[in-house]
Structure formats: C-alpha cells, structure tokens
N, C-alpha and C positions, 0 to 999 in steps of 0.2 A: 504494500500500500504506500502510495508516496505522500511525503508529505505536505502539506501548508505552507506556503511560502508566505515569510513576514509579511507585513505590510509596511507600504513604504509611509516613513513620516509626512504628516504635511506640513508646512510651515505656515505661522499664522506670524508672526512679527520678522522682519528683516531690516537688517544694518547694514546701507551701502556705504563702507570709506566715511562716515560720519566723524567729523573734525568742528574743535571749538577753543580757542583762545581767547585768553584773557590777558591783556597787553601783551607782554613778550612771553608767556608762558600758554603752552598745549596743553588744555585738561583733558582732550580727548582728541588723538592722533590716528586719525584714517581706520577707526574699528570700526570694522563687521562682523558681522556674525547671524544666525539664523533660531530663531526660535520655535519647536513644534507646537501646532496645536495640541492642547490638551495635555502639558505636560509642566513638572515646575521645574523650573529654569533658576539656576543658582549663578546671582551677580556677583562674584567676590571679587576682592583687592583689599588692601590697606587702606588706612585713612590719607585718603589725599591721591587715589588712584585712577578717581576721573568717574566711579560709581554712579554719585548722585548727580552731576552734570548728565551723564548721561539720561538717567530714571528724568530728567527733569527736561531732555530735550524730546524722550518719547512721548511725556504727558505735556508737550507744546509749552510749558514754563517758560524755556528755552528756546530759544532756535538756534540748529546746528548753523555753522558759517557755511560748513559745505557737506555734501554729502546728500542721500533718502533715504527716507523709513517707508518701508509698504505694511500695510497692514492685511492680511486676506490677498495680496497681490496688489493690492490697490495702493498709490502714494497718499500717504496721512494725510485727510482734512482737516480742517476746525470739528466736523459733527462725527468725526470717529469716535473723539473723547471722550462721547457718552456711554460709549462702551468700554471705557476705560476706568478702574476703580484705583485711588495712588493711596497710600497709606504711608506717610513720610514717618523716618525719625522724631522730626520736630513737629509733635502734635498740634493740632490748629483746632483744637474745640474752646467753645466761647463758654468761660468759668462760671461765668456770672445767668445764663441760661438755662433754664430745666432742662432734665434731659430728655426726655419726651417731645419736648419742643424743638428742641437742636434736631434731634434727628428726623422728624416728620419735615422742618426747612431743610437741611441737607437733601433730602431727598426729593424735595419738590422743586431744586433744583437742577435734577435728573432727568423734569421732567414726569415724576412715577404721582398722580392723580391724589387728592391728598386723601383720601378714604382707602385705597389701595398701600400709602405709604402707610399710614398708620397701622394696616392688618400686617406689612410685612414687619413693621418695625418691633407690635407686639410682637408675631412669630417668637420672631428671636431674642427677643428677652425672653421670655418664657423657655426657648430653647435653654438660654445660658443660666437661666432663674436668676434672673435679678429685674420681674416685674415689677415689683415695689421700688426699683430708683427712678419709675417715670417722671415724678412730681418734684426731685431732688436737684438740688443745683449741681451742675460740673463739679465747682471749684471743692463743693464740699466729700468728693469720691477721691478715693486712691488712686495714686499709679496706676496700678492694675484694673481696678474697676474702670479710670478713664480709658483703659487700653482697650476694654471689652466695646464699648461704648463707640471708640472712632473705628472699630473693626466693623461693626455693625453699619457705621455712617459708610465704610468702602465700600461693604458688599450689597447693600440694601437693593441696591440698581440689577444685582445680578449681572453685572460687568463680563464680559468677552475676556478680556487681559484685568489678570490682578495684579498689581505691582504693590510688594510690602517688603519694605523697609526696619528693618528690625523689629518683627512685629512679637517678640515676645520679653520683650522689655519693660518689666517692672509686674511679671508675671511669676506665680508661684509655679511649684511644677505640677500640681494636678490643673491650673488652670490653664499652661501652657498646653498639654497631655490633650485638652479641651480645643483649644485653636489649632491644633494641629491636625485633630480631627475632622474641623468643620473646612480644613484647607483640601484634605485631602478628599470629602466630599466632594468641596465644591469642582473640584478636577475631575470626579467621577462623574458630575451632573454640564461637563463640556468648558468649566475655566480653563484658563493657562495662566499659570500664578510666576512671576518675575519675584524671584523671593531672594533677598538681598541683607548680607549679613556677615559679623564676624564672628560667628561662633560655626566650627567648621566640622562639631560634630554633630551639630543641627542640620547644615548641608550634607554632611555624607548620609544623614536618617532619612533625608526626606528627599528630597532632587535625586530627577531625573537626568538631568544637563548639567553642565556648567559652562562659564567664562572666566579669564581669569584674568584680571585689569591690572597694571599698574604702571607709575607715571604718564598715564593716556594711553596705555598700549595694550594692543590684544595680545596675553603670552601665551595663552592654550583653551582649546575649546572643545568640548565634545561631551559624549555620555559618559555620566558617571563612571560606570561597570569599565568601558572600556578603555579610559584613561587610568585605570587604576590594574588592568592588566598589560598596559603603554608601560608603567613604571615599574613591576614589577620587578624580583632581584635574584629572582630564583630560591628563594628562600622556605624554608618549609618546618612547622612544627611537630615532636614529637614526643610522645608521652607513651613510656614504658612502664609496663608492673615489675622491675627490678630497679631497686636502690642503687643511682647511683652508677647507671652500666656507663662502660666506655667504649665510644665508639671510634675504632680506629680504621679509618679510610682515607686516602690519600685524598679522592676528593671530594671531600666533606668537611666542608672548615665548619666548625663550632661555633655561633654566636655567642651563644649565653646556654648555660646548664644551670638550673638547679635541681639538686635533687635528682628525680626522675624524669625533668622535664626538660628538651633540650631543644633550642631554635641552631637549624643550618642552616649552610650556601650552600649550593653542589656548583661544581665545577661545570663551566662552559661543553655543552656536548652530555651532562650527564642527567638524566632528569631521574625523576619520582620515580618512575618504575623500577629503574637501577637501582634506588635507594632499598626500593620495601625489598626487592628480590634480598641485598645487601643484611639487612635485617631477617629477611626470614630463615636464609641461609646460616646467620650465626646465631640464629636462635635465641634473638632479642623479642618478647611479647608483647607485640604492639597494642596498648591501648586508645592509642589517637594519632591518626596520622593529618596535616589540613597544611595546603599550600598557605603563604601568608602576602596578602596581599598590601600592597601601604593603603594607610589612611592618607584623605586629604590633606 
C-alpha cells in the first residue's frame, strides 16, 4: 500500500528583502522569510535584533523603506489589518476604564456589532473565569489579570494572523499552562500565531517554525524539528543496569558519565547501530538508548 504524501505548506505571511533605518543604523537588513498558514511561527533575536521593528512594520505601525509583505499572496492593505490581532510587550489598556467596557470598545473597533462583541467578550471571560472583573477598573487588576484581559482584546476579532509578543509575562504557571492552551486552539480552529519571545524553552514547547534575527539580519530559518536535526553532533544517550560500566571504544569519546549514565560522540562514519551492536556484543544491559538532539 503506498503511502500519503505530505502536504505541501501554504504560506499565508511573506517577507520580501524588507529593510528599515533609523538615521545611520539598519534595524532590519533585507529579511525574508515565509510564514505557513496555520502554524506558530517563532520571532527570536536579542534585545535590539530588529524583532519589534519588524512585528511593527507587518501591523502597518511602520512602514518598511523598502521591501513587501503579501499577505494570502496578496500585497498588504490598510483593511488587511483587520484580520490582524498584535498583542505588544508594552500593554496599551486604559487603567482608568472598566473592563467590560474597554473590551466591548476595543472590539467595536474591529468593526465586530456591539451585541455580538459583548457575547464574544463574555465567552471568554467565563472561558478564563474571571466574569466578575466586568465592572472593575484596569488599573485596579494584576499583571497577570491585565495580561488575560488584553489577550482577550487581540483575539476577540478572531484574527487571521496572531502576533504576540511576550505574551506570558507576569503570568503564573497554571495560568500561562491556560494561554497556551487557548493558543494552540486557536491554531487548531485556522490562526497563525507570530509568537515572539525570549524565553527559548517556551519556543522549543510550542512553534512550529522559526526565525532567527539579529542586528537586522536573517541568520536561520526553518522548522523547528529540522533545524535541530541541521545541528545535531552525533551524540547519543545511554543508560545501563551496571554500576559504573566502562566503555572502551576507540570511537566513542565520553561526554559526561555518571554513574550508570553516560552521554557520547561517535566518530564520523560510525552511527547508532555500530554502537548498540558494540554494546550488545560486550554484554552491556541496555536500559535507555535516545539520540540527543540540541535544544534551541
């Protein structure tokens, strides 16, 4: 029986050469790159990498000096942006208004009918339980609670492209555990989430893609999985039920041992197979054999 052949991505965001300057300095130096639909996409770089200039030229903040953005194939308008949801680092909710009221105007900025805004808006309070902050000022919520709040204001619209920006900042970890969840819905129910962050073992848990920016430049792009098999050292972990065994193979350098536990390299030309044979032949009991792949 033959099989299924993948299907090809499709691209729902594209970056032609897109370049922006600020007097003598490039905050964003001729990158491209391609985003799939319906997948989350991981912005990374350092502070000061050309990140946000960017997030800020796709949601028209900005305008690149040169370069296009297509969106669906099509080059960005002004009324694309509605299908666009940006969730910035630097929160923009207004302290001094209920919240009930901030997000029924947020969203009737959208455009979304104000009887409809309001069913969506309850939705998800109730989704998150916190229907009793309807009536409560901004200013007077947490960190975290105001973080639920302008998640709510991004997604209300049900936006095409999500772009979020450290969005789990000043979150606990069952409530991050929460937004993570509703991330990875909404990708199941047809988002593409532009998820942008330094914490890089929050991208390796959740992205699908990456980018990888710094000083305005693209230095590597592609999926997850297969940039982490791009880097890989040949290295491999092993776990014996004897105390302590030694393993003696020319080419097998030794990482790290303890104990029963021992990380190698094999030599160029020699893989995994060689190894276990190597092992079963000296009558080492293998409890755990696992390639090791690098982290981001």
């Amino acid at each position: 029986m033959e099989g299924t052949a993948s299907q090809p991505e499709i691209t729902l965001l594209e970056l032609q050469e897109v370049t922006k300057t600020y007097a003598d300095q490039k905050a964003v130096d001729h990158v491209s790159f391609n985003i799939p639909r319906q997948s989350i996409f991981g912005l990374l770089g350092p502070n000061g990498a050309g990140k946000t200039t960017l997030i800020r030229i796709i949601t028209n903040i900005l305008a690149a000096d040169t370069g296009e953005i297509h969106l669906n194939g099509m080059p960005v308008k002004k009324d694309h942006y509605r299908q666009i949801g940006y969730m910035p680092e630097e929160r923009g909710l207004y302290k001094k208004m209920k919240v009930g009221e901030q997000l029924v105007y947020l969203a009737r900025l959208k455009d979304i009918p104000g009887k409809e805004a309001r069913d969506r808006i309850k939705s998800w309070m109730e989704k998150f339980d916190i229907s009793d902050w309807w009536s409560r000022k901004v200013g007077d919520l947490s960190k975290g609670m105001q973080q639920k709040i302008q998640f709510i204001a991004t997604v209300v619209h049900q936006p095409q492209l999500l772009i979020l920006d450290e969005p789990f900042s000043g979150l606990d970890p069952i409530n991050t555990r929460l937004i993570k969840k509703e991330i990875d819905l909404l990708r199941q129910n047809g988002s593409t989430i532009i998820f942008s962050t330094h914490r890089m073992e929050q991208v390796e848990e959740i992205c699908d893609h990456i980018v990888l920016i710094d000083k305005g430049q693209k230095i590597l792009e592609g999926p997850v999985k297969a940039l982490k098999q791009q880097f890989k050292k040949n290295e491999y972990h092993i776990k014996l039920s004897v105390p302590d065994p030694v393993i003696s193979n020319e080419r097998v350098k030794i990482i790290r041992q303890h104990e029963n536990e021992i990380d190698v390299r094999l030599e160029e030309g020699y893989d995994s197979n060689a190894l276990l044979k190597y092992l079963v032949d000296n009558r080492f009991p293998v409890v755990e054999f696992r390639e090791k792949l690098p982290t981001l």
